[in-house]
Backbone as a chain_set.jsonl record, in Angstrom:
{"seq": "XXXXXXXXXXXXXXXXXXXXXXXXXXXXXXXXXXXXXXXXXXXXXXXXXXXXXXXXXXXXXXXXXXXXXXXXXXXXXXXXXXXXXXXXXXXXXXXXXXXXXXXXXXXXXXXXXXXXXXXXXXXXXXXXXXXXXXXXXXXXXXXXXXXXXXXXXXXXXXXXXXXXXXXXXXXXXXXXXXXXXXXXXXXXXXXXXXXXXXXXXXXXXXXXXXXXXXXXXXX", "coords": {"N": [[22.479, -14.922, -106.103], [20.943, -17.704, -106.17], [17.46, -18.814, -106.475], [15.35, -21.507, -105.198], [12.793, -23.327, -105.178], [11.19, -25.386, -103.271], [9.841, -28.498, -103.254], [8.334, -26.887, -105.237], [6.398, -23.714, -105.323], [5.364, -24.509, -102.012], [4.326, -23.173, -100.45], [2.229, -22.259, -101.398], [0.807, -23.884, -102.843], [-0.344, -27.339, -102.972], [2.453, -28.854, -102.143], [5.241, -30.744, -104.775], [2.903, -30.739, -106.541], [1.515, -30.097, -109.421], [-0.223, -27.445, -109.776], [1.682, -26.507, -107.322], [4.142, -26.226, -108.875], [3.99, -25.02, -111.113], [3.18, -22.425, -109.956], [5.785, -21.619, -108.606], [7.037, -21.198, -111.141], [5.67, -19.023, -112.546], [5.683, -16.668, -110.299], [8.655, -16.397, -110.698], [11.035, -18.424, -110.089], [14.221, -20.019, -109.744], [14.899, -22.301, -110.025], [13.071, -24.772, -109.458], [12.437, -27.484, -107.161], [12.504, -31.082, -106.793], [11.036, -34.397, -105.99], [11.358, -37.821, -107.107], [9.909, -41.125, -107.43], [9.71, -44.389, -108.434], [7.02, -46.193, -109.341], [5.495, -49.566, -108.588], [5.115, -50.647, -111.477], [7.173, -49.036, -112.454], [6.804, -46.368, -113.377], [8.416, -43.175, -113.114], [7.253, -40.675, -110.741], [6.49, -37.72, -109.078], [7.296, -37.15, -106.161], [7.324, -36.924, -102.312], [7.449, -38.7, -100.101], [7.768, -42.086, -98.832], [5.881, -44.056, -98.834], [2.623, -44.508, -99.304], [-0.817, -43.766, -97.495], [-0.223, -45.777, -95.736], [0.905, -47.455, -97.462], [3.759, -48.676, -99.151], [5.467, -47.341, -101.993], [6.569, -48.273, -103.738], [5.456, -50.526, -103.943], [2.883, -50.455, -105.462], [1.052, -49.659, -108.04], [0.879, -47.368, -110.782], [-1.574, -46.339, -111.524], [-2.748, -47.301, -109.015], [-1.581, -45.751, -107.774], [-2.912, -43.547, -108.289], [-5.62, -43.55, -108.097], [-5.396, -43.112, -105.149], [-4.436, -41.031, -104.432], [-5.027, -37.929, -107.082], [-3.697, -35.845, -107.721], [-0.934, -36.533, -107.562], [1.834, -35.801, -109.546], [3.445, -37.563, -112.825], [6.542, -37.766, -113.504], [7.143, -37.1, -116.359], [4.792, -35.789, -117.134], [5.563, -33.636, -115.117], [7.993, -32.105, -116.62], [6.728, -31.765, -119.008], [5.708, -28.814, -118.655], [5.769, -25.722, -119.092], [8.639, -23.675, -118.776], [9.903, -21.245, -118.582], [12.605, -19.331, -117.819], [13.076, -21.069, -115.408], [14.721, -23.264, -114.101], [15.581, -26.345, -112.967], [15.588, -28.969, -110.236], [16.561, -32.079, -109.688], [15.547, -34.41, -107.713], [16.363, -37.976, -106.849], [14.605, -40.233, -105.156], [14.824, -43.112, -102.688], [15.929, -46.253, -104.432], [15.015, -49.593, -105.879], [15.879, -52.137, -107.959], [19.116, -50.511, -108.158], [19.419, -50.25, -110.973], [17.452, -49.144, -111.789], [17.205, -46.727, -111.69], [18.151, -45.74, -114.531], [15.885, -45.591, -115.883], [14.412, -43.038, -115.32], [16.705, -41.247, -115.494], [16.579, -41.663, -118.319], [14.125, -40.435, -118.656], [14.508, -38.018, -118.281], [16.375, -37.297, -119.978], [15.32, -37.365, -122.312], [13.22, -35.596, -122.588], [14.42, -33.034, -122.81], [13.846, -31.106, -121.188], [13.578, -28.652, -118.759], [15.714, -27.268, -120.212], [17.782, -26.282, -118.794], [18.883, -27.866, -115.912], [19.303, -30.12, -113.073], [20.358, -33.329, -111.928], [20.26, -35.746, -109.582], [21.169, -36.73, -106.014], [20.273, -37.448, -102.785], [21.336, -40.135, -101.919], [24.312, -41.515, -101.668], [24.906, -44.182, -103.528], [22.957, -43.866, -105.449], [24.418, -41.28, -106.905], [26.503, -42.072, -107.654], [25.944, -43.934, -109.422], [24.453, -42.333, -111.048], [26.172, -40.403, -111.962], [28.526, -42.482, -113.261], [27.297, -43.81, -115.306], [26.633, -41.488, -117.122], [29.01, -39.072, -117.037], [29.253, -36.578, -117.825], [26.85, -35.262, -117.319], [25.015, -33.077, -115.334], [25.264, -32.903, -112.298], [23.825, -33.038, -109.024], [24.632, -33.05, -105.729], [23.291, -33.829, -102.565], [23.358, -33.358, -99.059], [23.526, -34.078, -96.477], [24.545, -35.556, -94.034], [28.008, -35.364, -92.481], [30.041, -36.947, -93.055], [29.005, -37.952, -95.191], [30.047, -36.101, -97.417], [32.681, -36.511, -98.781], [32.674, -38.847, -100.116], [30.854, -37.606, -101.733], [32.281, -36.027, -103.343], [34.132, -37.066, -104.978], [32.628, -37.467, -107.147], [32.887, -35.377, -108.511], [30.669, -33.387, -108.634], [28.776, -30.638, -110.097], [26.946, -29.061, -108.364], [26.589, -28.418, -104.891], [24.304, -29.365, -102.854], [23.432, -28.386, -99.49], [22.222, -29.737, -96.429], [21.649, -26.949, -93.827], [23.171, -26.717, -91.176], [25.37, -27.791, -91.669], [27.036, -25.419, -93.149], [29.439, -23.132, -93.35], [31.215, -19.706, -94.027], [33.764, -20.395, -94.833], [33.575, -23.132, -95.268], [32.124, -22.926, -97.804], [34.353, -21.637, -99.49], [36.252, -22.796, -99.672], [35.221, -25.073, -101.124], [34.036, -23.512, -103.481], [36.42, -23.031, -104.968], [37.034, -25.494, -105.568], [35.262, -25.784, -108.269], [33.047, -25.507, -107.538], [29.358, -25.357, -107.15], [28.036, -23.704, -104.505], [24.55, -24.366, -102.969], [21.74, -24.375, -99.85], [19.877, -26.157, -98.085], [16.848, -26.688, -95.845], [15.616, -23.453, -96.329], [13.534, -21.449, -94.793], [13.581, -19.189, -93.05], [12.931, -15.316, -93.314], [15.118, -14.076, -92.775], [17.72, -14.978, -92.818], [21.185, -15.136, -93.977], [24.336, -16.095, -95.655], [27.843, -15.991, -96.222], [28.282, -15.808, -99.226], [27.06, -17.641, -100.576], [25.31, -20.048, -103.187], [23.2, -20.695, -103.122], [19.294, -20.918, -102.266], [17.328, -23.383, -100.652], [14.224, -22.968, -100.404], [10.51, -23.153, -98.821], [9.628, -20.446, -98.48], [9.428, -19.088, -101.287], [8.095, -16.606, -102.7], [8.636, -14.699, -100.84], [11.909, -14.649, -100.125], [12.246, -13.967, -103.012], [11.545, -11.735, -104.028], [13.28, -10.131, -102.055], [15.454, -10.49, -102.556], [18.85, -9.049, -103.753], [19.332, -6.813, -106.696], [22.135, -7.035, -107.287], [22.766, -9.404, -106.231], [21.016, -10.995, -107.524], [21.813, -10.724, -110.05], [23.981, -12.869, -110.811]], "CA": [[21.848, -15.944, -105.254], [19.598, -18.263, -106.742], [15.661, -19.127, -105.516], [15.294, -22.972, -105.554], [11.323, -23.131, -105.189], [11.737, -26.641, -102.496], [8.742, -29.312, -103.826], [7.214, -26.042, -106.249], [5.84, -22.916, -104.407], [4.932, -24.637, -101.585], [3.315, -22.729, -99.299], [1.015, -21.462, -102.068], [-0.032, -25.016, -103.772], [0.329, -28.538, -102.204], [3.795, -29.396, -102.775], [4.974, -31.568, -105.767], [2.305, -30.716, -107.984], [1.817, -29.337, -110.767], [-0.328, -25.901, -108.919], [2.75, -25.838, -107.043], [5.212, -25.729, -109.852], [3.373, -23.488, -112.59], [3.232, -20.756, -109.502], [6.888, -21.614, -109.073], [7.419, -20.797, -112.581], [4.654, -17.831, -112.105], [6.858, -16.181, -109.499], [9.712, -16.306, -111.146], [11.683, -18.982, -109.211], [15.286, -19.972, -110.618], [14.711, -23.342, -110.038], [12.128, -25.933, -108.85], [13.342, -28.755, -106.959], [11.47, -31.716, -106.812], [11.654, -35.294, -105.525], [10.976, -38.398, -107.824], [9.984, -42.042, -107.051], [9.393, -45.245, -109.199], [5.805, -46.74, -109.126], [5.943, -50.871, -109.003], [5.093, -50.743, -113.145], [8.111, -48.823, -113.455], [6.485, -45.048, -113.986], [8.701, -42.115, -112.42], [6.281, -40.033, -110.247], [6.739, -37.006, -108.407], [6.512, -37.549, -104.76], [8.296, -37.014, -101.39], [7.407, -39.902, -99.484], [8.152, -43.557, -99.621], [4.474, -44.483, -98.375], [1.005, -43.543, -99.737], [-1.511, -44.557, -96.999], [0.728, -46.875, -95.497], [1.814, -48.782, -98.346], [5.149, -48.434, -100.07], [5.075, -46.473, -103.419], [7.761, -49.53, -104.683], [4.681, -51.978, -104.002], [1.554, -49.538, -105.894], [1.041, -49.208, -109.773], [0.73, -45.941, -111.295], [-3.119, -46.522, -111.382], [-3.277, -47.846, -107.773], [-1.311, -44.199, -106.716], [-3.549, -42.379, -108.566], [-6.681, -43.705, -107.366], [-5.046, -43.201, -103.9], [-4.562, -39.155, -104.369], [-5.242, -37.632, -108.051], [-2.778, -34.967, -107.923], [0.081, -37.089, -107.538], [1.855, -36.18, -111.649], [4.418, -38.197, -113.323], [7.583, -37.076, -113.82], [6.871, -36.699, -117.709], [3.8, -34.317, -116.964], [6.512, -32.182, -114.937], [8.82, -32.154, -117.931], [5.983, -31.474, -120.075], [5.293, -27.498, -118.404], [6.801, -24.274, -120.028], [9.492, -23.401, -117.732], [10.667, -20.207, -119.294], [13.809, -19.075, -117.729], [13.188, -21.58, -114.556], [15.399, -24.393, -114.24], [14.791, -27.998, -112.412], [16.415, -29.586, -109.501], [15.992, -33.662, -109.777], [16.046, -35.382, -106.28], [15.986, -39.274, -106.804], [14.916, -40.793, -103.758], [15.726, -44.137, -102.775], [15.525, -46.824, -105.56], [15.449, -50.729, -106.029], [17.122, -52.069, -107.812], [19.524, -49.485, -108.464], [19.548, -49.867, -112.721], [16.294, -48.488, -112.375], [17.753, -45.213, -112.631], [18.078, -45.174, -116.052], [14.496, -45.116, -116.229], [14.695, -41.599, -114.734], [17.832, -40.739, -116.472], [16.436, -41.508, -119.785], [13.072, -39.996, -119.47], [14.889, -36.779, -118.495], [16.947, -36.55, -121.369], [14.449, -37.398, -123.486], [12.122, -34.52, -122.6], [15.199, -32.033, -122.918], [13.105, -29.546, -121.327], [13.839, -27.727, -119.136], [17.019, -27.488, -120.267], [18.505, -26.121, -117.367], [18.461, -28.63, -115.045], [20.343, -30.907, -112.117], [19.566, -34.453, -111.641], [21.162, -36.267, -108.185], [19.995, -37.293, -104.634], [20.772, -37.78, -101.035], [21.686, -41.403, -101.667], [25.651, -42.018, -102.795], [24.684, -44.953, -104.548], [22.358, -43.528, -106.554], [24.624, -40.676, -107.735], [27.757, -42.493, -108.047], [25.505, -44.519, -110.672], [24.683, -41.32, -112.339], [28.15, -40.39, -112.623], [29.37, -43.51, -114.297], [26.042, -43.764, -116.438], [26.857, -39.981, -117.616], [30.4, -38.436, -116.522], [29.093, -34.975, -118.519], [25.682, -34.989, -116.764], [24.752, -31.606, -114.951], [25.149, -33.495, -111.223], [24.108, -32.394, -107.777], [24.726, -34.031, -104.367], [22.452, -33.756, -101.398], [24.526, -33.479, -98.307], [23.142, -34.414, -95.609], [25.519, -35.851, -93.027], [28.803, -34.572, -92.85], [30.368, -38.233, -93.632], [28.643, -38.669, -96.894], [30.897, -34.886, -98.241], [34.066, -37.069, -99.246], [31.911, -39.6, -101.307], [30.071, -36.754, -103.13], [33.117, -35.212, -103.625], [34.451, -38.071, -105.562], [31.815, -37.822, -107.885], [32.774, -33.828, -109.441], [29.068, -32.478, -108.572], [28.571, -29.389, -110.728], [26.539, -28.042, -107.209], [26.338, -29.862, -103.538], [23.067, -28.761, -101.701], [23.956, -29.196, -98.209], [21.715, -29.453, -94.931], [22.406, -25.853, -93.848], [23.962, -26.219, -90.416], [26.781, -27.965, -92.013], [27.767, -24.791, -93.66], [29.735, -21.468, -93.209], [31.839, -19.481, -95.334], [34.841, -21.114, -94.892], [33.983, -24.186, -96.385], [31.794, -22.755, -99.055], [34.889, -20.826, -100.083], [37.227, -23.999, -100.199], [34.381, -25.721, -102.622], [34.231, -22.463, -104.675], [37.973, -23.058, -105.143], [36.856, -26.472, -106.326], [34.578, -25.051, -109.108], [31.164, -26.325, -106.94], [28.069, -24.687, -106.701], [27.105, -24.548, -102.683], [23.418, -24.107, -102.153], [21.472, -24.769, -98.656], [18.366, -26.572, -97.414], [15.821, -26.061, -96.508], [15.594, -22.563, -95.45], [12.282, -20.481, -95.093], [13.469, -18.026, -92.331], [13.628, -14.46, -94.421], [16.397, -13.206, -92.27], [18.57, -15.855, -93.168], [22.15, -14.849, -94.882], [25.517, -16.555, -95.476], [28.478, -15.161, -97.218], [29.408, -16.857, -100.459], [26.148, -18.944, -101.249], [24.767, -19.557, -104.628], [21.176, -20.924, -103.916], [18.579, -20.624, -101.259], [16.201, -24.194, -101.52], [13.026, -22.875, -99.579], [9.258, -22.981, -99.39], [9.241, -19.46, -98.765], [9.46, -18.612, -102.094], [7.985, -15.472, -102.661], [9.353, -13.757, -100.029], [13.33, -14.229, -100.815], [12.529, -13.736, -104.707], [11.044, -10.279, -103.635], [14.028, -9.499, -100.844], [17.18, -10.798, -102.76], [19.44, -7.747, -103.973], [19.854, -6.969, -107.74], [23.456, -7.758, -107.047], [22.915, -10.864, -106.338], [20.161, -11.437, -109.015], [22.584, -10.71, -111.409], [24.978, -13.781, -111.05]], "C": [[20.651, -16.563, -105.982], [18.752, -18.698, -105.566], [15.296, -20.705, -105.887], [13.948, -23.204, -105.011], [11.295, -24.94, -104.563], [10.003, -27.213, -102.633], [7.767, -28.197, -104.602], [6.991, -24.903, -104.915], [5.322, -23.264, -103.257], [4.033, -24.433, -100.482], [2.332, -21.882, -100.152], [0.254, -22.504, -103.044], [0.862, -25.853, -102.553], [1.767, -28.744, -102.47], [4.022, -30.542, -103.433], [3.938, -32.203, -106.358], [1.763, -29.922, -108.504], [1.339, -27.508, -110.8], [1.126, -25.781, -108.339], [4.188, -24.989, -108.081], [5.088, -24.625, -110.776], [3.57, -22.287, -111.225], [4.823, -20.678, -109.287], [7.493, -20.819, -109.891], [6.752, -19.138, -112.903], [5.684, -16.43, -111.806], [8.949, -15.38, -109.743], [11.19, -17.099, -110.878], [13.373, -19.464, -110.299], [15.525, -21.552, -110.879], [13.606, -24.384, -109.074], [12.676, -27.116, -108.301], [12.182, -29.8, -106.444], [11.569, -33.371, -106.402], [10.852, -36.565, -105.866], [10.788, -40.383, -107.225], [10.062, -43.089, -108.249], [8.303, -45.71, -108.739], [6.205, -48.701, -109.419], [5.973, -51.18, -110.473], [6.341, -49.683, -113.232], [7.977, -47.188, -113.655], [7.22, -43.812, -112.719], [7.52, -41.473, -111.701], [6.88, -38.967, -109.46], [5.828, -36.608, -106.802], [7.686, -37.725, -103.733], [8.583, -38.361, -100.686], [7.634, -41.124, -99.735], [6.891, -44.507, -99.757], [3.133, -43.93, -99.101], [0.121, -44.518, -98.699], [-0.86, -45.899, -96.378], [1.017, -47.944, -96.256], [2.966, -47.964, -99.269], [4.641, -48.032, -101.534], [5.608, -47.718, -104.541], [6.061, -50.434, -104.502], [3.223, -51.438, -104.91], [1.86, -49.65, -107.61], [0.984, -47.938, -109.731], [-0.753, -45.333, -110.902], [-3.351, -46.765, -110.175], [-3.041, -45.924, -107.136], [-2.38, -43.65, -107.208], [-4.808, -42.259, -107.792], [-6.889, -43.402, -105.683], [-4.864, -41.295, -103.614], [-4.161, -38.764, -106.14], [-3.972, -36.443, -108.578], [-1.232, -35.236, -107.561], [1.088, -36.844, -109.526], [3.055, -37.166, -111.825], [5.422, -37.339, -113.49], [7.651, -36.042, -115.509], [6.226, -35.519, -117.149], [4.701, -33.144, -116.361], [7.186, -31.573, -115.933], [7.995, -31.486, -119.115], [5.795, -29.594, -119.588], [6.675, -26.64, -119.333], [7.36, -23.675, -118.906], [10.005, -21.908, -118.068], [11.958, -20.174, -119.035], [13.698, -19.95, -116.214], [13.549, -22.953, -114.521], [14.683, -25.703, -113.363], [16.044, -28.867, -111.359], [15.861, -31.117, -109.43], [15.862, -33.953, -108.234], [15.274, -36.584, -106.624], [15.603, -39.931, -105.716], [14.778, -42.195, -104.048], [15.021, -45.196, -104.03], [16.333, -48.662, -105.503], [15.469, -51.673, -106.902], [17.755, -50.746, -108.227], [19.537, -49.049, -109.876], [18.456, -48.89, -112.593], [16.287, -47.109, -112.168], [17.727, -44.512, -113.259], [16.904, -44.665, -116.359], [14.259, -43.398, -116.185], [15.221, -40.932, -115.63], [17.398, -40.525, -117.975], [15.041, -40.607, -119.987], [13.458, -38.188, -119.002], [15.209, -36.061, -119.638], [16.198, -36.621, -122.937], [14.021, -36.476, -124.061], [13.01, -33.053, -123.103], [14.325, -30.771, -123.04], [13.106, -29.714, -119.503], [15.276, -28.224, -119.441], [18.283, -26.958, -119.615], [18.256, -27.416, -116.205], [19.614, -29.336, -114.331], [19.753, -32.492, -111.921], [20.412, -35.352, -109.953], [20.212, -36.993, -107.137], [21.274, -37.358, -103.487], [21.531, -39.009, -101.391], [23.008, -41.242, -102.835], [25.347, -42.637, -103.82], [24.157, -44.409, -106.055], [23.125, -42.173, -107.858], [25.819, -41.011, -108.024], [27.393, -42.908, -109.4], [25.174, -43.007, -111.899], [25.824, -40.924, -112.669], [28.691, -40.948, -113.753], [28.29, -43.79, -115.61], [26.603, -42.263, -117.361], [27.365, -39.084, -116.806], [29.91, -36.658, -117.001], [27.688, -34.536, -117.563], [25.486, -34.017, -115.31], [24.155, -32.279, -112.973], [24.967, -33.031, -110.182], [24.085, -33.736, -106.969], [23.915, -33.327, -103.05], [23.157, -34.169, -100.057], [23.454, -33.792, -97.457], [23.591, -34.236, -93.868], [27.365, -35.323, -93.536], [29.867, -35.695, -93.064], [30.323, -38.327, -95.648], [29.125, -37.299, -98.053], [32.222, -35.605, -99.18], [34.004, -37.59, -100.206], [31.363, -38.591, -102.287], [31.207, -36.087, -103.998], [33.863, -35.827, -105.392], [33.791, -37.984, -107.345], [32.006, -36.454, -108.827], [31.536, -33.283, -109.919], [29.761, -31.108, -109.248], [28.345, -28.284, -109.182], [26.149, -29.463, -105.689], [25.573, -28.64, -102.831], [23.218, -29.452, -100.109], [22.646, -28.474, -97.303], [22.204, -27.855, -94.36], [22.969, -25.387, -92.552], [25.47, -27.093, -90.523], [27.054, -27.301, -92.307], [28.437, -23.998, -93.214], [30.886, -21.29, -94.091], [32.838, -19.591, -95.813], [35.319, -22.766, -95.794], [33.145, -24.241, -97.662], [32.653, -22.184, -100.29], [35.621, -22.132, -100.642], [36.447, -24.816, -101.182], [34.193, -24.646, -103.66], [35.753, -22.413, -105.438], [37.8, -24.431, -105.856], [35.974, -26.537, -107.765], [33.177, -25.75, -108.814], [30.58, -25.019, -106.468], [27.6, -24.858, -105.068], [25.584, -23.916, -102.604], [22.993, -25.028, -100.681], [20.156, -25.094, -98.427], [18.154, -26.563, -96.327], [15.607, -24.791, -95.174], [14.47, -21.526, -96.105], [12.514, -19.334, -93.945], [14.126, -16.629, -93.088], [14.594, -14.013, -94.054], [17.921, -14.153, -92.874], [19.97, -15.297, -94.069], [23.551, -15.737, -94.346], [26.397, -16.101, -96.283], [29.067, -16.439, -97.991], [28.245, -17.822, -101.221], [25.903, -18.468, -102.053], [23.76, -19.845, -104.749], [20.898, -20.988, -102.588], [17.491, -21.781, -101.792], [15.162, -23.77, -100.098], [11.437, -22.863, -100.307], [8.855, -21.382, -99.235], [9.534, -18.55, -99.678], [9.265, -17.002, -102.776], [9.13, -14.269, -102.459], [11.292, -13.258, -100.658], [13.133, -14.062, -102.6], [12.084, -12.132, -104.76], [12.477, -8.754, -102.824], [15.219, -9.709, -101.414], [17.67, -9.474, -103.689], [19.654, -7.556, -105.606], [21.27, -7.688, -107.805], [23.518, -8.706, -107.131], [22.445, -11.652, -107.493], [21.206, -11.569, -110.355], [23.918, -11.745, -111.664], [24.769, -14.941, -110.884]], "O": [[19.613, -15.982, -106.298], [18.995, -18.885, -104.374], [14.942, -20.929, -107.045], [14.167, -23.321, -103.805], [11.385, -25.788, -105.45], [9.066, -26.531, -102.218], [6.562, -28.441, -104.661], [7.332, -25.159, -103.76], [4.516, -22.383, -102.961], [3.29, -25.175, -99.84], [1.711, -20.936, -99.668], [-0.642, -22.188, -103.827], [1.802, -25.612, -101.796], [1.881, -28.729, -103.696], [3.346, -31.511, -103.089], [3.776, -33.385, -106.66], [1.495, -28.867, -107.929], [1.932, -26.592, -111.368], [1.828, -24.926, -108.88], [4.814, -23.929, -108.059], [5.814, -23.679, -111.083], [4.13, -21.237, -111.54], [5.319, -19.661, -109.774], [8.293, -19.93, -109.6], [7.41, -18.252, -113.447], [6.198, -15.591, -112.546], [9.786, -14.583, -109.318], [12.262, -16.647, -111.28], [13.448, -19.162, -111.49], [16.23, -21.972, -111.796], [13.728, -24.453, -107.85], [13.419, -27.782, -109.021], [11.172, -29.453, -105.833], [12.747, -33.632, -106.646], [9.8, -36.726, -105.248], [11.742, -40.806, -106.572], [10.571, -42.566, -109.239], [8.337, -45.763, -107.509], [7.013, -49.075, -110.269], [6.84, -51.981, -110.82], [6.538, -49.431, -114.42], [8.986, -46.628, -114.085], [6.666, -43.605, -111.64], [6.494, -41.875, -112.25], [7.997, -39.294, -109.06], [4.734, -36.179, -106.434], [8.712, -38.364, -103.964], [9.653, -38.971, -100.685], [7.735, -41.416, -100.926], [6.812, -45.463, -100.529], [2.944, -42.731, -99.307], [0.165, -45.742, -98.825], [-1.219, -47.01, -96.765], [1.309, -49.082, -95.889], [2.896, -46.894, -99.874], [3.584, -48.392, -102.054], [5.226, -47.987, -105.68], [5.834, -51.049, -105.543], [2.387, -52.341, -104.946], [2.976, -49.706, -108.127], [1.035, -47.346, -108.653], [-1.046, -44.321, -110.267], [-4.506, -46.404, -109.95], [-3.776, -45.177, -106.489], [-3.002, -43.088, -106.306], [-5.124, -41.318, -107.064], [-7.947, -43.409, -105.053], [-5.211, -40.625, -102.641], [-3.103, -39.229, -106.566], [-3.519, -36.355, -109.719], [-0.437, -34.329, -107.314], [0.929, -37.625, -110.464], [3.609, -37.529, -110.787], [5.179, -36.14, -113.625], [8.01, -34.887, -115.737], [6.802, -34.5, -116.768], [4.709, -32.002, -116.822], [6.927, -30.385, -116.122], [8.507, -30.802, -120.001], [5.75, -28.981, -120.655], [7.773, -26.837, -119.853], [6.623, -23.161, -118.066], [10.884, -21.669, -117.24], [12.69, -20.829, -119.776], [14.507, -19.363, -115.496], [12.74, -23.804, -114.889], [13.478, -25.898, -113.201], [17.142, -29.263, -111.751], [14.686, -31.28, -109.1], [16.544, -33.091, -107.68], [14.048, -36.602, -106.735], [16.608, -40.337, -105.133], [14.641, -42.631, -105.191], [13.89, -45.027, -104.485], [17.494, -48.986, -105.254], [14.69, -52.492, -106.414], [17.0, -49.865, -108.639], [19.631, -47.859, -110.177], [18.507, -47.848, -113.247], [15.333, -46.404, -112.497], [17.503, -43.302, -113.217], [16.724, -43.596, -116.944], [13.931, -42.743, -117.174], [14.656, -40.191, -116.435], [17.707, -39.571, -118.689], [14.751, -40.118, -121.079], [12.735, -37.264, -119.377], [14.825, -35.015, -120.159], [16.406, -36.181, -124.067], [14.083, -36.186, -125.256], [12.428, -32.127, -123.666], [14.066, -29.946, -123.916], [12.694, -30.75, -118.982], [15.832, -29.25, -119.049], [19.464, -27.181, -119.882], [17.104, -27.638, -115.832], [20.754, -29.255, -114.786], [18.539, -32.619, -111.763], [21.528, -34.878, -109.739], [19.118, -37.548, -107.232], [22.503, -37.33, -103.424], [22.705, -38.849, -101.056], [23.0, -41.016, -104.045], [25.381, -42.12, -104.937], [24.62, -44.462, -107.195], [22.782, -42.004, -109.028], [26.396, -40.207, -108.758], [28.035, -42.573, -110.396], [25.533, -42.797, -113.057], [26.377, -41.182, -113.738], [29.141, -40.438, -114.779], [28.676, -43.946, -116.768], [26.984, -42.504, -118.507], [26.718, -38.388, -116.024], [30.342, -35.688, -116.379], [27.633, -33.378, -117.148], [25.919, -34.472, -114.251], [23.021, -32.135, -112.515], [25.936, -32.331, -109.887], [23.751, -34.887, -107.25], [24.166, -32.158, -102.754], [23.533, -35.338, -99.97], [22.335, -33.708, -97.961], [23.295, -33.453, -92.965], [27.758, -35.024, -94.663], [30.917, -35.118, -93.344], [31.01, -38.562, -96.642], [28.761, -37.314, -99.228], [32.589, -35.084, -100.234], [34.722, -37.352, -101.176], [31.426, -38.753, -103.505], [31.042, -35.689, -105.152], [34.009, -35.245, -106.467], [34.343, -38.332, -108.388], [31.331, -36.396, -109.855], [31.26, -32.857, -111.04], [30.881, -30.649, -109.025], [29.003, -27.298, -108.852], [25.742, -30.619, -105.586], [25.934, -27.532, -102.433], [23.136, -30.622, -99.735], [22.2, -27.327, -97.345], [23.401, -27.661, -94.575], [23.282, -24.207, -92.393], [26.401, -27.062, -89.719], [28.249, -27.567, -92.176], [28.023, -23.918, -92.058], [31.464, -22.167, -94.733], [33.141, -19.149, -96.921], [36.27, -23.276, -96.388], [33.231, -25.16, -98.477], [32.299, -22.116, -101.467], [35.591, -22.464, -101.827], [37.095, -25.266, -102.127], [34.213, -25.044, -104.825], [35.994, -21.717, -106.424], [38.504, -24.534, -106.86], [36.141, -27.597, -108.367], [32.437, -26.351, -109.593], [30.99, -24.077, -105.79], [27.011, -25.807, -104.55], [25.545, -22.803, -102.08], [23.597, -26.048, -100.346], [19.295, -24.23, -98.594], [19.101, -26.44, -95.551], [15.501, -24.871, -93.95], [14.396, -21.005, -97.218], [11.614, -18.497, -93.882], [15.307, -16.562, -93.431], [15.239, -13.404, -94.908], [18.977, -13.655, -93.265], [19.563, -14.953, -95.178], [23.841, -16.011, -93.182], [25.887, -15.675, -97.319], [29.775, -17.414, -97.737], [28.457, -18.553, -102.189], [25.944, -17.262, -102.296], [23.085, -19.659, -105.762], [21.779, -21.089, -101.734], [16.847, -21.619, -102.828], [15.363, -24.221, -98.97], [11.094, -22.703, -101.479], [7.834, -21.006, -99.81], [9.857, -17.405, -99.361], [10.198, -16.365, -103.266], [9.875, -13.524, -103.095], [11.76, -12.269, -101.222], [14.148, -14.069, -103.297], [12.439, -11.456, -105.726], [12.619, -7.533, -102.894], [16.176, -9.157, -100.871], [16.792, -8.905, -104.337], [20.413, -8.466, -105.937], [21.436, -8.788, -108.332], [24.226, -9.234, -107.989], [22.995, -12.515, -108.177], [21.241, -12.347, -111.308], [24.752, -11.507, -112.537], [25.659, -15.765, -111.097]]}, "num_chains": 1, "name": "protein.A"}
């Protein structure tokens, strides 16, 4: 069972940034997952929202966000930490026009670090375009609704992170039969178990990296 550390350790640093991620990495997490915007100049950033202060992140410079909260990092600066054995979950959120993608895309593969990593998103569009941009590229899908499964499907995700009362172990088994990764969001209750999953994306980090079974650790 992997530990997907949901915006960095977050209940022990702000979420998506850079305190959050280093304890992440600290911890021992198996992956960080993290959720990326474009600034109006163009600069990836790592950031949930679409708003800062009620203005759109698409309408802000780099320099305007910063001045607006300091601990906002760039995508680079994420890229730039020593990950050891802790991988990287991308989440693109939404994007206009859609080329601007690549931007993303390229300053990932640039950094080829970590080199474990997933790049994807909630939005079809956006990962159909990764797809056809790079057919080899290490793809997840963000499930959501139980509509938008057919479309991701389409696309031969490596791993599909699904909302987690779409799941049970019936149809994690029939995607294990497809050679897909199923992890589940976002789950911080420690009791929590399903038979057959391969990742757990929560902020209660710690806790399940403390409680999960060698057994599991070991695959």
């Amino acid at each position: 069972m992997k530990i997907i550390a949901h915006r960095g350790a977050s209940m022990e640093a702000p979420e998506n940034t850079l305190p959050a991620f280093k304890r992440a990495i600290e911890l021992g997490s198996d992956y960080i997952e993290c959720d990326i915007r474009l600034t109006k100049d163009k600069v990836p950033i790592v950031f949930h929202d679409d708003k800062i202060n009620e203005t759109l992140i698409s309408e802000l410079t780099f320099n305007e966000v910063k001045s607006q909260n300091e601990n906002i990092p760039t995508l680079e600066e994420l890229l730039s930490l020593k990950f050891n054995k802790t991988g990287l979950m991308i989440e693109i959120k939404k994007i206009d026009p859609l080329s601007d993608v690549e931007i993303i895309y390229d300053t990932v593969k640039k950094k080829k670090s970590p080199p474990d990593f997933y790049l994807g998103s909630i939005e079809i569009d956006i990962a159909t375009y990764l797809h056809q941009l790079d057919p080899e590229l290490p793809l997840i899908g963000i499930v959501e609704l139980e509509e938008q499964l057919d479309e991701f499907l389409k696309l031969n995700p490596q791993v599909l992170a699904f909302h987690y009362p779409l799941l049970d172990p019936k149809r994690i088994a029939s995607l294990h039969a497809k050679k897909i990764k199923v992890w589940a969001w976002t789950i911080d209750d420690p009791h929590f178990e399903m038979e057959g999953l391969d990742g757990i994306i929560t902020n209660n980090v710690a806790h399940f990296l403390q409680t999960r079974s060698p057994e599991s650790d070991a695959h």
